[in-house]
VEXLODO-686225 format. One record per atom (N, C-alpha, C): atom name; x, y, z; residue number from 1. Coordinates in steps of 0.02 Angstrom, whole numbers, plus 50000, padded with zeros to 5 digits. Example, Ala and Ser with C-alpha at 12.3 -4.5 7.8 and 13.67 -1.06 7.14 Angstrom:
# residues 2
<guse><lovex>N</lovex><east>50660</east><north>49716</north><up>50390</up><kolti>1</kolti></guse>
<guse><lovex>CA</lovex><east>50615</east><north>49775</north><up>50390</up><kolti>1</kolti></guse>
<guse><lovex>C</lovex><east>50660</east><north>49835</north><up>50390</up><kolti>1</kolti></guse>
<guse><lovex>N</lovex><east>50642</east><north>49888</north><up>50354</up><kolti>2</kolti></guse>
<guse><lovex>CA</lovex><east>50684</east><north>49947</north><up>50357</up><kolti>2</kolti></guse>
<guse><lovex>C</lovex><east>50645</east><north>50002</north><up>50394</up><kolti>2</kolti></guse>
# end
This chain:
# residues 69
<guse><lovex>N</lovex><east>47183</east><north>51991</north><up>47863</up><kolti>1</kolti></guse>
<guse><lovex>CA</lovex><east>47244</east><north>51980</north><up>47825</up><kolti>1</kolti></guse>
<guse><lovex>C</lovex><east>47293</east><north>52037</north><up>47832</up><kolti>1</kolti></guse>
<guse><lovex>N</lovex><east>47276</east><north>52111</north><up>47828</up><kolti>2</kolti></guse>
<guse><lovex>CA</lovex><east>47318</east><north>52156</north><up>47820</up><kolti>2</kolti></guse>
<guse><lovex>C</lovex><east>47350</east><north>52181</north><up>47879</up><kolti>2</kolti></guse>
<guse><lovex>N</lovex><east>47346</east><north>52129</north><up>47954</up><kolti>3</kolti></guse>
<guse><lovex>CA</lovex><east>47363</east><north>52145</north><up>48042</up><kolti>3</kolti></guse>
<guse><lovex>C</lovex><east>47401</east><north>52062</north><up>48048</up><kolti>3</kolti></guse>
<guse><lovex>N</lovex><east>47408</east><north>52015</north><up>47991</up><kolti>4</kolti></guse>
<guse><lovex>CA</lovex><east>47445</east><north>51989</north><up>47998</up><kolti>4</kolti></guse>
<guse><lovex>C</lovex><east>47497</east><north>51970</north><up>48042</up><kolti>4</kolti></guse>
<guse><lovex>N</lovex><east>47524</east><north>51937</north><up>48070</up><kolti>5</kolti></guse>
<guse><lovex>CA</lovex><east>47602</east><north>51943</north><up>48082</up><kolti>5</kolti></guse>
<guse><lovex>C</lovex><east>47647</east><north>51874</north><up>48065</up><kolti>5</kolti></guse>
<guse><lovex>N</lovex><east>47689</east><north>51890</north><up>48001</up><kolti>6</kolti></guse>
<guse><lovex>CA</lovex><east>47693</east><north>51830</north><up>47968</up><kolti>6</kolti></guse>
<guse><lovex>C</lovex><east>47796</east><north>51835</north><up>47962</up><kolti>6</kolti></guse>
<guse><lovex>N</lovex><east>47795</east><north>51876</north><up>48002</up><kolti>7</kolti></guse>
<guse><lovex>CA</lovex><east>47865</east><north>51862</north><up>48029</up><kolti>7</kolti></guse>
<guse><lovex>C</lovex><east>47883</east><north>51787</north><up>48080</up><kolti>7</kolti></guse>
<guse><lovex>N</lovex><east>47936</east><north>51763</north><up>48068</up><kolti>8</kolti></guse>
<guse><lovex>CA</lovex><east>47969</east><north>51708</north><up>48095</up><kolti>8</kolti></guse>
<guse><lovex>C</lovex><east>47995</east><north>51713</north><up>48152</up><kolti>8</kolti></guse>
<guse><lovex>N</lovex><east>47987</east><north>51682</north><up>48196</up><kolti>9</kolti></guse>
<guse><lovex>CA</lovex><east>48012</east><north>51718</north><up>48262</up><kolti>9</kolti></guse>
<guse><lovex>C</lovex><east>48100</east><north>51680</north><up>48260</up><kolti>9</kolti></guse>
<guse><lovex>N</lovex><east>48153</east><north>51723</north><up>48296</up><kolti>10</kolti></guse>
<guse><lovex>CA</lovex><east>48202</east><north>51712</north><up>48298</up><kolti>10</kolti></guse>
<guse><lovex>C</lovex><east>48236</east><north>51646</north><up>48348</up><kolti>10</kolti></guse>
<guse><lovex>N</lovex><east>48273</east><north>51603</north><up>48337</up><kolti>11</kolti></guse>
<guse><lovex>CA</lovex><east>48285</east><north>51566</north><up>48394</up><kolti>11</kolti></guse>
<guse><lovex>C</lovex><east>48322</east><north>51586</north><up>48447</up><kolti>11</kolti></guse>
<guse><lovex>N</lovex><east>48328</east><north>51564</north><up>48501</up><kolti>12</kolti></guse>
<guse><lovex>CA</lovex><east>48362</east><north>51601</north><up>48573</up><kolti>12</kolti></guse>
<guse><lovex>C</lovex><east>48460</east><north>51574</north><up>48556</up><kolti>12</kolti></guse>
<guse><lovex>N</lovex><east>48490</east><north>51624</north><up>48560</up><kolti>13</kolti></guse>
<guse><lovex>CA</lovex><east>48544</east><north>51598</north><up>48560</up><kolti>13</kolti></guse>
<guse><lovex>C</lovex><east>48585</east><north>51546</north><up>48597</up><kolti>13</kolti></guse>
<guse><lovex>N</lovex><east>48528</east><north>51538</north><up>48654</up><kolti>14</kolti></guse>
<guse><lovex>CA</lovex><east>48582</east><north>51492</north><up>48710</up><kolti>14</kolti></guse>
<guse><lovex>C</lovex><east>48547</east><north>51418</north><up>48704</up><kolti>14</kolti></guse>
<guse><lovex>N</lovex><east>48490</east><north>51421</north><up>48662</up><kolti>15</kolti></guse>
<guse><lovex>CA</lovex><east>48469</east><north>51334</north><up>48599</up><kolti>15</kolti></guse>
<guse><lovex>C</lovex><east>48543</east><north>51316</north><up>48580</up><kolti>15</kolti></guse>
<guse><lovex>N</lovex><east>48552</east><north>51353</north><up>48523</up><kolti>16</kolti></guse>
<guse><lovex>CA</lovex><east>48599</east><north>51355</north><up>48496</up><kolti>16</kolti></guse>
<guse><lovex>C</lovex><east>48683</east><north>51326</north><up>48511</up><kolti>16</kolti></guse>
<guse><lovex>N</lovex><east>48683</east><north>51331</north><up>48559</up><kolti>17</kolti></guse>
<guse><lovex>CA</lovex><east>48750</east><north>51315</north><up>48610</up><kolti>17</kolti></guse>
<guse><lovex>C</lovex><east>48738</east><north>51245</north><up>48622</up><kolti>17</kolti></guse>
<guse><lovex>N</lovex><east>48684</east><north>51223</north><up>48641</up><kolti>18</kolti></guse>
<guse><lovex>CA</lovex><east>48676</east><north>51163</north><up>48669</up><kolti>18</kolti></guse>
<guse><lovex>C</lovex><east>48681</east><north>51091</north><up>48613</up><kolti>18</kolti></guse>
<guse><lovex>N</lovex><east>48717</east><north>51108</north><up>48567</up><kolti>19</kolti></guse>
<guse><lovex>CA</lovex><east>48732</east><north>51062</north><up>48522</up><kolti>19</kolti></guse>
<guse><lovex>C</lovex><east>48808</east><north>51063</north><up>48489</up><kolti>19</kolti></guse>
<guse><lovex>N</lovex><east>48835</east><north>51009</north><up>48507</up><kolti>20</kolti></guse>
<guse><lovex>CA</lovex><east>48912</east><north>51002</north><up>48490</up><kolti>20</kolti></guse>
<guse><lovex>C</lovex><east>48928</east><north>51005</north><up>48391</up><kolti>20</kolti></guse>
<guse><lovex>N</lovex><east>48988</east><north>51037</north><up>48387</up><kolti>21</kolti></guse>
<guse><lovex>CA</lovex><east>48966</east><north>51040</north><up>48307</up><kolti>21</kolti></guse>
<guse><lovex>C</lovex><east>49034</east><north>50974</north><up>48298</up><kolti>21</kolti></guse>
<guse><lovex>N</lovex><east>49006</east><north>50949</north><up>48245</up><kolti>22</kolti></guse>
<guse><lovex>CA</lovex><east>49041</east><north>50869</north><up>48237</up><kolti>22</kolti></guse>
<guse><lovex>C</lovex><east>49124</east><north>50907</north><up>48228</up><kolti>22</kolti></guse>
<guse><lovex>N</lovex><east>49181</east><north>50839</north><up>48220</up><kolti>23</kolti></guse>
<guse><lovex>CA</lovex><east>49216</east><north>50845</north><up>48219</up><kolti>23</kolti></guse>
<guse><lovex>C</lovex><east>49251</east><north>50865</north><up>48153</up><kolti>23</kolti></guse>
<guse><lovex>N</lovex><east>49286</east><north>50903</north><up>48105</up><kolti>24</kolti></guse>
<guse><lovex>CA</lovex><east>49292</east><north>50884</north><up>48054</up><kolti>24</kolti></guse>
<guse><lovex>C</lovex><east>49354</east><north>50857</north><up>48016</up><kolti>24</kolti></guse>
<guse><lovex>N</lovex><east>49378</east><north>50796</north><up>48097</up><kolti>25</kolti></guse>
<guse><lovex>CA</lovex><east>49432</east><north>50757</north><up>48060</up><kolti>25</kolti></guse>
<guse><lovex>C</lovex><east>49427</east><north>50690</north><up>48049</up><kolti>25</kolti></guse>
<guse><lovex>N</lovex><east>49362</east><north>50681</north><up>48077</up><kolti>26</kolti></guse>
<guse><lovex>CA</lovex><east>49308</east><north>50614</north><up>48038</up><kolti>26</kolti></guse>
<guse><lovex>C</lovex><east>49301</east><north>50614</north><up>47966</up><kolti>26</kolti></guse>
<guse><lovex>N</lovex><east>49281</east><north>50677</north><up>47953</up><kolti>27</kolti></guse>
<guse><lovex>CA</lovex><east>49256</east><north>50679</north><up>47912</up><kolti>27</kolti></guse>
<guse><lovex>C</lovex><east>49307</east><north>50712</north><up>47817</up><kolti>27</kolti></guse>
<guse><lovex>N</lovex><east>49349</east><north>50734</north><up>47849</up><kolti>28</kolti></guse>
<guse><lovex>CA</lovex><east>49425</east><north>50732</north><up>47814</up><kolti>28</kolti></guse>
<guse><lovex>C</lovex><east>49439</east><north>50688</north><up>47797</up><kolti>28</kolti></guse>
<guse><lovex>N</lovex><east>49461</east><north>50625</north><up>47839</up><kolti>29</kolti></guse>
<guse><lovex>CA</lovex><east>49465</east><north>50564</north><up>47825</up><kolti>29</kolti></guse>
<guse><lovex>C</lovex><east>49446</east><north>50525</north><up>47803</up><kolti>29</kolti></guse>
<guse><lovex>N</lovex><east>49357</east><north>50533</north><up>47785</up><kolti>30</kolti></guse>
<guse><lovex>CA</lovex><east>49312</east><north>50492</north><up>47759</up><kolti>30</kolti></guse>
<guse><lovex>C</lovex><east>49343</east><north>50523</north><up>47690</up><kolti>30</kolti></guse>
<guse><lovex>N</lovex><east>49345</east><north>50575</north><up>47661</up><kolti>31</kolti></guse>
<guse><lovex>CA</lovex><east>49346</east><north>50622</north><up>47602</up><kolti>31</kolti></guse>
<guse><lovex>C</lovex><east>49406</east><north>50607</north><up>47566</up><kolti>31</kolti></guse>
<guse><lovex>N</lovex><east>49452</east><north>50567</north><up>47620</up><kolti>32</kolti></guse>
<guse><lovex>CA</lovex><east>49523</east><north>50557</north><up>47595</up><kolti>32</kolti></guse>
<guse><lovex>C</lovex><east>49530</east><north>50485</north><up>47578</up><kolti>32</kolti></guse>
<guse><lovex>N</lovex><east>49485</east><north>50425</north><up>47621</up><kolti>33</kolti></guse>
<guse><lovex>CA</lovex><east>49488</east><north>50379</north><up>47579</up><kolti>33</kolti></guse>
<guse><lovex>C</lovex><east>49437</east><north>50366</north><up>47524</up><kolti>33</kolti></guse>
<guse><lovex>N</lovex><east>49404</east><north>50434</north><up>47511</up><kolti>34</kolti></guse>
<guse><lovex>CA</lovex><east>49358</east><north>50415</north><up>47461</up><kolti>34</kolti></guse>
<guse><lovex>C</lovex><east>49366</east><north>50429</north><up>47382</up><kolti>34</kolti></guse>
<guse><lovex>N</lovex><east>49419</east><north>50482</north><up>47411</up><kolti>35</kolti></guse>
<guse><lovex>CA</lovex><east>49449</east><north>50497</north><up>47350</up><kolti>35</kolti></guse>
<guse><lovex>C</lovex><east>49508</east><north>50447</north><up>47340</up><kolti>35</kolti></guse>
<guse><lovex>N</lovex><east>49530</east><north>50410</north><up>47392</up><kolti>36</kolti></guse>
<guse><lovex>CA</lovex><east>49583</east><north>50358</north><up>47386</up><kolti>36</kolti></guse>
<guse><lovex>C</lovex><east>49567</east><north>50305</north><up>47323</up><kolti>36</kolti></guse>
<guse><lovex>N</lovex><east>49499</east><north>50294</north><up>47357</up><kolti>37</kolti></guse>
<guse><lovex>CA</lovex><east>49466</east><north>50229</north><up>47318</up><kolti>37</kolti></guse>
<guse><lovex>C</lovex><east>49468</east><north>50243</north><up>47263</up><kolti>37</kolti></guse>
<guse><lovex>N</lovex><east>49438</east><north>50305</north><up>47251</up><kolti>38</kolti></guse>
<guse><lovex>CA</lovex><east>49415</east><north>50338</north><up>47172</up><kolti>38</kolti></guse>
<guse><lovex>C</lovex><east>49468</east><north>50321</north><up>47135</up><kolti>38</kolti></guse>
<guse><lovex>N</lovex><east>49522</east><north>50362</north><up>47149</up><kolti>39</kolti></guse>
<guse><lovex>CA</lovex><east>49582</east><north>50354</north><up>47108</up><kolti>39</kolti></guse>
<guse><lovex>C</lovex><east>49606</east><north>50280</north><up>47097</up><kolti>39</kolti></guse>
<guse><lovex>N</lovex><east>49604</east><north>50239</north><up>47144</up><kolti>40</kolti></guse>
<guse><lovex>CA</lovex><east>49626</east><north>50169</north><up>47128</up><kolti>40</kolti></guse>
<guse><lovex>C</lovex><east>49578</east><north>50138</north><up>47085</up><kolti>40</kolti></guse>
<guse><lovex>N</lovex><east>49531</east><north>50138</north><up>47100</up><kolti>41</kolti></guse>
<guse><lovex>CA</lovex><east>49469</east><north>50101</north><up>47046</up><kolti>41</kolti></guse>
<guse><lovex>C</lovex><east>49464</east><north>50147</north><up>46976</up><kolti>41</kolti></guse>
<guse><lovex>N</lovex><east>49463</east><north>50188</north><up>46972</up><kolti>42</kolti></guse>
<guse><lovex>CA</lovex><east>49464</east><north>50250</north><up>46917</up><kolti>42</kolti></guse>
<guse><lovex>C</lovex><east>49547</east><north>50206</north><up>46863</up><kolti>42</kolti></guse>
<guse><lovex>N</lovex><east>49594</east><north>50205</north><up>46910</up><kolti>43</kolti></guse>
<guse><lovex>CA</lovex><east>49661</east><north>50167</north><up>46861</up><kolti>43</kolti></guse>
<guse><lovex>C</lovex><east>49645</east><north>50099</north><up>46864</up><kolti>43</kolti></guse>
<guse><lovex>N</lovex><east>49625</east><north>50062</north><up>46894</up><kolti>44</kolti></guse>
<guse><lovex>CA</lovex><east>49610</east><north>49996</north><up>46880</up><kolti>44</kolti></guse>
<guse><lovex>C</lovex><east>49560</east><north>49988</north><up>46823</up><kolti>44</kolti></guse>
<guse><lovex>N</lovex><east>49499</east><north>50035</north><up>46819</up><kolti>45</kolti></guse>
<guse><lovex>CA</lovex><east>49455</east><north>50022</north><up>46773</up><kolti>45</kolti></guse>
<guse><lovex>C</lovex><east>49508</east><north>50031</north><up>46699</up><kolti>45</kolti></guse>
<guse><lovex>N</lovex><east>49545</east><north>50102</north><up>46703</up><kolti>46</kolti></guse>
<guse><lovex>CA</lovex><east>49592</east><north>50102</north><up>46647</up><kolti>46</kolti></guse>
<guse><lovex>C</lovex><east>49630</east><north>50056</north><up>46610</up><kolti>46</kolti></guse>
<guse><lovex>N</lovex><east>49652</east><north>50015</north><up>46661</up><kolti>47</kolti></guse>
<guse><lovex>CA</lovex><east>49694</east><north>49974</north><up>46640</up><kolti>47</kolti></guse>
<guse><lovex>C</lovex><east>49664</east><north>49927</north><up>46614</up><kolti>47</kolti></guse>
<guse><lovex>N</lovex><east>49603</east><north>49907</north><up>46655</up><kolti>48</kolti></guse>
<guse><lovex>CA</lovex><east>49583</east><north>49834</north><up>46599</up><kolti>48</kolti></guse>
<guse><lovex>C</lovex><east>49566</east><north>49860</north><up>46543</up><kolti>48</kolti></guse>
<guse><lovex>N</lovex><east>49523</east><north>49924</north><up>46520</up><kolti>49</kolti></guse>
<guse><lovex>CA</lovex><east>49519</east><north>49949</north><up>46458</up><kolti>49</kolti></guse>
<guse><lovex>C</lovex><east>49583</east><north>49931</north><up>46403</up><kolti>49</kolti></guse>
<guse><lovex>N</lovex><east>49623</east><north>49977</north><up>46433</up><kolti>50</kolti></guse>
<guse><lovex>CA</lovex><east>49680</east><north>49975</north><up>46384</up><kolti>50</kolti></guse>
<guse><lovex>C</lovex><east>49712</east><north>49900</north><up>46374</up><kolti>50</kolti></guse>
<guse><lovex>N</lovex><east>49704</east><north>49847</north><up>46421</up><kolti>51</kolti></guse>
<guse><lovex>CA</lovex><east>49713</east><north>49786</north><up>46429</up><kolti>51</kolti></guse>
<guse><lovex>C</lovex><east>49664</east><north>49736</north><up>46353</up><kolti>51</kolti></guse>
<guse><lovex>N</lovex><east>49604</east><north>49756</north><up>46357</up><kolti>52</kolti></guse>
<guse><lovex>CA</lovex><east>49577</east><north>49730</north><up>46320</up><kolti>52</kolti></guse>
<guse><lovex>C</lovex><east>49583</east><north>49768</north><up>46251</up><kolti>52</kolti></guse>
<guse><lovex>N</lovex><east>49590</east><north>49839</north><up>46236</up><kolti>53</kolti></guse>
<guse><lovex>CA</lovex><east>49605</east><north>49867</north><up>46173</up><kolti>53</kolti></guse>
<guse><lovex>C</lovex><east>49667</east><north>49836</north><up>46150</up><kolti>53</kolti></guse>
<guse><lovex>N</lovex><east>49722</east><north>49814</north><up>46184</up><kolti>54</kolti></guse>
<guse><lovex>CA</lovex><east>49775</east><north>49807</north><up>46153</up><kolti>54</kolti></guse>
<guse><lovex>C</lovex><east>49784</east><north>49733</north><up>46137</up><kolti>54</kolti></guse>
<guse><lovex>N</lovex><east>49723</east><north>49704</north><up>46175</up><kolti>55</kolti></guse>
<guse><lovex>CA</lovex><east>49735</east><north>49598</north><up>46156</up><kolti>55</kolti></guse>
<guse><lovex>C</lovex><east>49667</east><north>49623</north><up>46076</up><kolti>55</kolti></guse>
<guse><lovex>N</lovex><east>49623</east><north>49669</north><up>46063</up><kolti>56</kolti></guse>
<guse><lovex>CA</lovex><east>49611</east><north>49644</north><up>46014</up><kolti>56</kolti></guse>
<guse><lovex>C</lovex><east>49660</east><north>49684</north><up>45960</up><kolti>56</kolti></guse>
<guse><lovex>N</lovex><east>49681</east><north>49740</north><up>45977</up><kolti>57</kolti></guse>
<guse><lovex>CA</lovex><east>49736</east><north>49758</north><up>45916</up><kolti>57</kolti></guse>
<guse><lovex>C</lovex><east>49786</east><north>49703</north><up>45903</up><kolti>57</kolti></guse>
<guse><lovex>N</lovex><east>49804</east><north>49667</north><up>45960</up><kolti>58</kolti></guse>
<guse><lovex>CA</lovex><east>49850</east><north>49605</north><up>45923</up><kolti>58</kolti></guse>
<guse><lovex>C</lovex><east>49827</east><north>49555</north><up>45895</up><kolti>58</kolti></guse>
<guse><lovex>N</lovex><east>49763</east><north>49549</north><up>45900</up><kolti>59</kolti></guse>
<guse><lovex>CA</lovex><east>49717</east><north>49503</north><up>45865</up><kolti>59</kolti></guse>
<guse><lovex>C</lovex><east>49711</east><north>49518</north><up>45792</up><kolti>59</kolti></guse>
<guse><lovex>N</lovex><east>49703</east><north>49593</north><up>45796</up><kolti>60</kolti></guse>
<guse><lovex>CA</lovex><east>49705</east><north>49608</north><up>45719</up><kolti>60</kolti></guse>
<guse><lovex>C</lovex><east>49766</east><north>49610</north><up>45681</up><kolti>60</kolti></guse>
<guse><lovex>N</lovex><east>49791</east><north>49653</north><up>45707</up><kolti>61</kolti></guse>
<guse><lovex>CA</lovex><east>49887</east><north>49642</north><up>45702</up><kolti>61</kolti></guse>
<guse><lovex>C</lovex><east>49902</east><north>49560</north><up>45657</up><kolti>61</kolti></guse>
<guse><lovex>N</lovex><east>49864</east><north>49518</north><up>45709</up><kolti>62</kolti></guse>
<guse><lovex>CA</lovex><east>49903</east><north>49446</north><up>45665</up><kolti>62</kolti></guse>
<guse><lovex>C</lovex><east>49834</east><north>49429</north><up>45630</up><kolti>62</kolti></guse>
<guse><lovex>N</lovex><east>49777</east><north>49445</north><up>45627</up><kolti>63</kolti></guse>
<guse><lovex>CA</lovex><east>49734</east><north>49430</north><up>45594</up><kolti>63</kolti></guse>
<guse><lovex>C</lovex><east>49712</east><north>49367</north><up>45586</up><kolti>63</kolti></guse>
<guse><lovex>N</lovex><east>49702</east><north>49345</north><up>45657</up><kolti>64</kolti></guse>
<guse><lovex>CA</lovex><east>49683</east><north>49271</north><up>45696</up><kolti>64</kolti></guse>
<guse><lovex>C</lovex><east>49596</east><north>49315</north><up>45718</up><kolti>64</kolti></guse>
<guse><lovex>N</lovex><east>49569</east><north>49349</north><up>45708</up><kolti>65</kolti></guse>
<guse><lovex>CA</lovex><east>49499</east><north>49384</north><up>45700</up><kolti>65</kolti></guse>
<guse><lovex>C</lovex><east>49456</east><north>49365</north><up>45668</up><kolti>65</kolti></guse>
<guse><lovex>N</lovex><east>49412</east><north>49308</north><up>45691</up><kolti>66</kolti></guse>
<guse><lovex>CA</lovex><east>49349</east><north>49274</north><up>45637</up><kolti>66</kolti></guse>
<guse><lovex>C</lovex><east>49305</east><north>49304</north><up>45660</up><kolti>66</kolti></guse>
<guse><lovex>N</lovex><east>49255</east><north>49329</north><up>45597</up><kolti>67</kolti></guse>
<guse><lovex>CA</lovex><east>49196</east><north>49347</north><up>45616</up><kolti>67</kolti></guse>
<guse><lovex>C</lovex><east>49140</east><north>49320</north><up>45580</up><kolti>67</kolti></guse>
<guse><lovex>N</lovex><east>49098</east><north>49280</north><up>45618</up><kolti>68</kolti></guse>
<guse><lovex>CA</lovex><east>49041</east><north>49227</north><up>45599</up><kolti>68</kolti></guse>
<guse><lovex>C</lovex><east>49076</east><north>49175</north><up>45610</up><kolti>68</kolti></guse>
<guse><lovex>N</lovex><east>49111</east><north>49147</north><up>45606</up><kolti>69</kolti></guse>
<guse><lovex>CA</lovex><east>49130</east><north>49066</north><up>45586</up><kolti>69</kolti></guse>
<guse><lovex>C</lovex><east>49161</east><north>49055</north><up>45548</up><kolti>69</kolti></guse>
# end
């Protein structure tokens, strides 16, 4: 145990080379319609909210609101 050798050996730098690094205007673009979506679905979800808060405030408003029967 104490003649060990529990060091990692280093990789060769010219491995290293032999792999293209992606592009990153794929991937910009993915980031840009994803945040596109977000924002559109994020205000659409809003709106039906506030869509439905405001049909039952007018419900109450005229007090056409049965509850039970």
């Amino acid at each position: 145990m104490k003649n060990d050798d529990l060091r990692a050996e280093r990789d060769d730098l010219d491995d290293l080379n032999d792999f293209a690094p992606r592009t990153p205007a794929k991937r910009a673009n993915n980031l840009v319609l994803q945040v596109a979506a977000g924002v559109f679905l994020g205000g659409l979800a809003l709106w039906l909210v506030q869509l439905a808060a405001t049909m039952l405030y007018a419900k109450l408003m005229l007090a056409t609101v049965t509850f039970g029967g």
